[in-house]
C-alpha positions in Angstrom: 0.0 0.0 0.0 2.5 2.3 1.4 6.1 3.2 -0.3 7.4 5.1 2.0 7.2 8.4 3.9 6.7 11.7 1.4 6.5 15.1 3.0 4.8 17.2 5.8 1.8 19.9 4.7 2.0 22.8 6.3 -1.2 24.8 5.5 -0.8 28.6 5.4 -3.2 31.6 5.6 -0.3 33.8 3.7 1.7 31.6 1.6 4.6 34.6 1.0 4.9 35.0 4.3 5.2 31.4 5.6 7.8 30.8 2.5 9.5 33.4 3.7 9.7 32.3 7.2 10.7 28.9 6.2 13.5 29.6 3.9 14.9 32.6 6.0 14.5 31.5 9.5 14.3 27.9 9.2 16.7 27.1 6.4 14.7 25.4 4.4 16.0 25.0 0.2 13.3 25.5 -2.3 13.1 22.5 -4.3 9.9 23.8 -6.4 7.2 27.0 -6.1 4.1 28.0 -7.5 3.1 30.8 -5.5 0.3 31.5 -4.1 -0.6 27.6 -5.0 2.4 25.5 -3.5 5.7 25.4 -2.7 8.0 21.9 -1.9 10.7 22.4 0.1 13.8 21.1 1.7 15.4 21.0 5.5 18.3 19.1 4.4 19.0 19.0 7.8 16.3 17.5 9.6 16.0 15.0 6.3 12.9 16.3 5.5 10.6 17.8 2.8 8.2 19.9 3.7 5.5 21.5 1.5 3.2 24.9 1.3 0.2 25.0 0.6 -2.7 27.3 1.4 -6.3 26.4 3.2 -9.4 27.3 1.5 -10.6 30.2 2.7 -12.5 30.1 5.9 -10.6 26.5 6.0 -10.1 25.2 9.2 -6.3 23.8 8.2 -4.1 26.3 9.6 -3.3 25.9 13.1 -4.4 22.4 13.6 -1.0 21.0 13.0 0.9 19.5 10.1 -0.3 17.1 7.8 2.2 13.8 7.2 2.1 12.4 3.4 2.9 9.1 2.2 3.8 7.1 -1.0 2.1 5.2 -3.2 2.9 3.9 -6.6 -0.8 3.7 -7.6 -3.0 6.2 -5.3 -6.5 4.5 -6.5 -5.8 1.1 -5.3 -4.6 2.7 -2.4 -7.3 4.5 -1.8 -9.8 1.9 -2.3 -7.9 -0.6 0.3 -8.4 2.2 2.5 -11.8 2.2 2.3 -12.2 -1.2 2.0 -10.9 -1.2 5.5 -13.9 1.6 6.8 -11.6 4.6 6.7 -13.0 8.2 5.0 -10.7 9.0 2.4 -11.1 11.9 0.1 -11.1 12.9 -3.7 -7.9 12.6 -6.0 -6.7 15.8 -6.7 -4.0 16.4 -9.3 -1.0 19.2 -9.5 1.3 18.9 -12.5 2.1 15.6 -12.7 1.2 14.9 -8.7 -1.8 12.7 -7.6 -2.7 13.2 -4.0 -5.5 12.9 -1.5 -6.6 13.0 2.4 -7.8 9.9 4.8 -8.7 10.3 8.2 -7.7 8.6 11.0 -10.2 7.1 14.3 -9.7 10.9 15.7 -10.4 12.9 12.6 -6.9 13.6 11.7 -6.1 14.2 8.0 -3.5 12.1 6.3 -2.3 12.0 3.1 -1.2 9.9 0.3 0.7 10.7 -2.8 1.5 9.8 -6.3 
């Protein structure tokens, strides 16, 4: 199911500002941006990618601490071995050439996988 661990979400409420904060105070490289839309970055440091991406407005992301992403080769199967086992999962959403969606755990704390 799982390939292995792919980044943290941090969800913003002003994407220049938290890229700004990440890059300059926290050291982080920019590996890719798409501002205002996304950003994937790099703590080489910690070993870690992290990545930017703004809540919907009114969303109820920011704040509510970070959001861990895994692997998958094939994000439908995936998906539907999720649910097969009784958890919510959500839509499929695509940027460039990334698949990716949310699943909840027991608690009602988003996870994600990605293509």
């Amino acid at each position: 199911m799982f390939s292995g661990f792919s980044h943290v979400m941090m969800w913003t409420n002003d994407f220049d500002r938290a890229l700004k904060w990440y890059t300059e105070t926290l050291g982080c490289q920019v590996l890719f941006s798409a501002a205002p839309h996304y950003a994937a970055l790099r703590l080489d440091a910690a070993g870690v990618n992290i990545a930017l991406h703004p809540s919907e407005a009114g969303g109820k992301d920011v704040g509510h601490g970070p959001m861990p992403y895994f692997k998958t080769d094939n994000i439908e199967e995936t998906l539907k071995a999720l649910e097969a086992k009784g958890i919510k999962v959500g839509k499929i959403q695509q940027e460039g050439p990334t698949k990716f969606a949310s699943f909840w755990d027991s608690e009602g704390n988003a996870l994600g996988v990605q293509q």
